[in-house]
Phi, psi and omega in degrees: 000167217264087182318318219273314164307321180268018170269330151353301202266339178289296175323272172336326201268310157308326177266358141293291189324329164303290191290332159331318163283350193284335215268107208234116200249026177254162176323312207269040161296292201320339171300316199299347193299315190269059185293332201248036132292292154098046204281159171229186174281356187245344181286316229273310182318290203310319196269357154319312207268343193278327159312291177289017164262341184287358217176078161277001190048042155272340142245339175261172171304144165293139155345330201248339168291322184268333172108048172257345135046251156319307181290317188286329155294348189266322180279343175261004146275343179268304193292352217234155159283140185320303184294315161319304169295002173263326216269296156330318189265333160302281198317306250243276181346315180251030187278310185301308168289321188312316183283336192286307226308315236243326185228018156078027196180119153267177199304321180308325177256028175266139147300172169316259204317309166303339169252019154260334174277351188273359192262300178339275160002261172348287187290005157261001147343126183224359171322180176285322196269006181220043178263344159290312226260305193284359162295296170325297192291302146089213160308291158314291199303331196288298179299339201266355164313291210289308173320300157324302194287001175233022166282168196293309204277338192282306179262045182224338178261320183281306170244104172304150164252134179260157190268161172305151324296358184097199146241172158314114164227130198260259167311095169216156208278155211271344193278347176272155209241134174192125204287120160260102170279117193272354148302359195245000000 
C-alpha cells in the first residue's frame, strides 16, 4: 500500500473523529438557535399548539406537518425588536395558563373545532389581561401565515408554481376554475 495515500486517508479520518462530536444533530438543538428568546420545549409545544389551531388540518396539512412552528419562532427571534420579542415571550408564557384560568382547559387539550372557538375568544377579549396572551396570537397568526403560504408543500400541492410567462393558451372558456398562483 501507497504510505503516503494511507497517511492521507489517517489524517481524514482523524479529523472526522475530531469534528463528529462537536456536531449534535438531535431536536432539541433547535431551542439553542432562538437565544434571544429564550424559549423551552414546553414554550415550544405550546405555540405547536396555538399553530395548530391556527392550521388545523382538516383539508391542508397541519402547522406543525409544514415546520411552521419552526418558521414563526425564526421570525420572531430574528425579525421583532427587543420589546416585541420580550412581548412574544410574555404572551407565549401566560398563554397556557391564561386559558386553563379563563376556559378550565389549554389549547392542547382542546378538540379542533373548541380550540378555534376558545382562539376566537381570545382574540375578541379587550380585559387587561389578556392583552400579552392577544399580542402573542397575533403575532403568531401573521408569521405563522406567511409561513404556510411560503412553505415547500402550499407551493408545490396547493398553489403549484409556474416559472413566468408560462405557456400559451390562446382559447379558453371563462367558466373554467383553475387555481393561479399570483406570487409567481
Amino acid at each position: 500500500m501507497d504510505r503516503r495515500l494511507a497517511l492521507k486517508q489517517l489524517a481524514l479520518l482523524t479529523g472526522g473523529a475530531v469534528l463528529i462530536p462537536s456536531c449534535d444533530f438531535s431536536q432539541e438543538s433547535a431551542l439553542v438557535a432562538y437565544k434571544k428568546l429564550q424559549i423551552t420545549a414546553s414554550d415550544k409545544a405550546t405555540l405547536t399548539d396555538v399553530v395548530n389551531t391556527i392550521f388545523p388540518g382538516i383539508k391542508l396539512k397541519k402547522g406543525d406537518e409544514v415546520d411552521v412552528p419552526d418558521f414563526v419562532l425564526i421570525m420572531a427571534n430574528d425579525c421583532l425588536s427587543k420589546e416585541e420579542q420580550s412581548s412574544f415571550v410574555a404572551g407565549l408564557k401566560a398563554m397556557d395558563a391564561y386559558t386553563k384560568k379563563t376556559f378550565g382547559k389549554t389549547l392542547g387539550m382542546m378538540e379542533a373545532m373548541e380550540a378555534a372557538a376558545t382562539y376566537r375568544q381570545l382574540m375578541a377579549k379587550e380585559d387587561g389581561q389578556a392583552a400579552k396572551v392577544k399580542d402573542f396570537l397575533s403575532t403568531t397568526k401573521r408569521f405563522a401565515l406567511q409561513g404556510f403560504l411560503t412553505s415547500a408543500y402550499y407551493m408545490t400541492e396547493i398553489m403549484p408554481y409556474t416559472m413566468i410567462p408560462g405557456g400559451y393558451r390562446g382559447s379558453v372558456p371563462v367558466s373554467e376554475i383553475e387555481r393561479i398562483n399570483t406570487n409567481g
